[in-house]
Each structure stands twice: as structure tokens, then as C-alpha cells.
N, C-alpha and C positions, 0 to 999 in steps of 0.2 A: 253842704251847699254847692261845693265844686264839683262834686259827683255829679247832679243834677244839670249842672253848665258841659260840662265833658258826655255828658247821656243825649244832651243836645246837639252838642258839637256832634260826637257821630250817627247818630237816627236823624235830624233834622225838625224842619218843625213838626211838635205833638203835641196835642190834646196833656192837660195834667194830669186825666184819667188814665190815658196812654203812658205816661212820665211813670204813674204810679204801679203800676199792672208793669211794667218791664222791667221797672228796677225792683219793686217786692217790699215798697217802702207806704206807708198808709198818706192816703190822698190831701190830709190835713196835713202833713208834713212837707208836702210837696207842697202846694198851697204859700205855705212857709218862706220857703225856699223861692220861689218864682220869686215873692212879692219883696224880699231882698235881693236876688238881684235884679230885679227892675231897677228899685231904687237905685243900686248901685252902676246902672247905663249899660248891664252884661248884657242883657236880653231884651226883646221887643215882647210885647203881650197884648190881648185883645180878648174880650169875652165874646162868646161865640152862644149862636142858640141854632141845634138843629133838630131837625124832624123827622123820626123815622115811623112814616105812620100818622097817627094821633099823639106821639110819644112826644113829650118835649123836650130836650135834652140841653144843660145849659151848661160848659167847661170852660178854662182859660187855654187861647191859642197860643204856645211861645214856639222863638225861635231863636237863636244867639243872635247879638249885634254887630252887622257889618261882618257877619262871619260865611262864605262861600267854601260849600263843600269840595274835595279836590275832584276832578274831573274823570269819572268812570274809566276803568281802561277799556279800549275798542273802540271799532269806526264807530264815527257820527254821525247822523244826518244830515246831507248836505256834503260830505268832507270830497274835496278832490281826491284821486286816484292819484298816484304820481306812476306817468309808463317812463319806464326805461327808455332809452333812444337807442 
């Protein structure tokens, strides 16, 4: 179950089709996983339905709680320059 919090913590939010397909673990298993730590306050979750196509596609959206990933290294948009005087 921690595996699945820590696969979160670094990828971000994913699809549990996605959860399942990256870690090599079967879909019901993850499934499993999410819906305790929901319960447990770890993680935020949402069902999602998209469209590719005619196709109808229906997955759980998770993300860790109150968890912000560290800040990519390199400029940012927006970032001031700082000039030497």
C-alpha cells in the first residue's frame, strides 16, 4: 500500500490504469490500495470518464494529500535575472 503512496509521491497525479501499467502490479490490486488510503486521509481521489473517440473510458484520478512536489531545477517563467552591478 505504501509502494503505491511513494509511486504517487514521485510521478504525481495518475490514472490507476497508469498506477497499474508503471508499477506491474494488476489493476484490482491497485483499486485496493487507493480505496485504503483514501480512507486513511493519504490521498485525494475522483472518478473520471474520458473520451477518446466513441471510446468510453472510466478510471480513478489520485493524487497524494496536501503533498507538493519539489520544485524542478532551472529557470522559471517569469523569474528575474539578477545583473551584477
Amino acid at each position: 500500500m505504501q509502494d503505491v503512496l511513494q509511486y504517487l509521491k514521485k510521478h504525481g497525479q495518475l490514472l490507476d490504469s497508469e498506477i497499474a501499467a508503471g508499477m506491474g502490479i494488476p489493476l484490482k490490486q491497485v483499486k485496493q490500495h487507493i480505496s485504503a488510503l483514501a480512507a486513511l486521509g493519504e490521498i485525494s481521489k475522483c472518478s473520471v470518464t474520458r473520451f477518446n473517440g466513441n471510446d468510453r473510458f472510466e478510471g480513478i484520478l489520485c493524487r497524494p494529500s496536501g503533498f507538493s512536489p519539489p520544485a524542478s531545477p532551472g529557470r522559471k517563467p517569469g523569474a528575474q535575472v539578477k545583473v551584477a552591478a
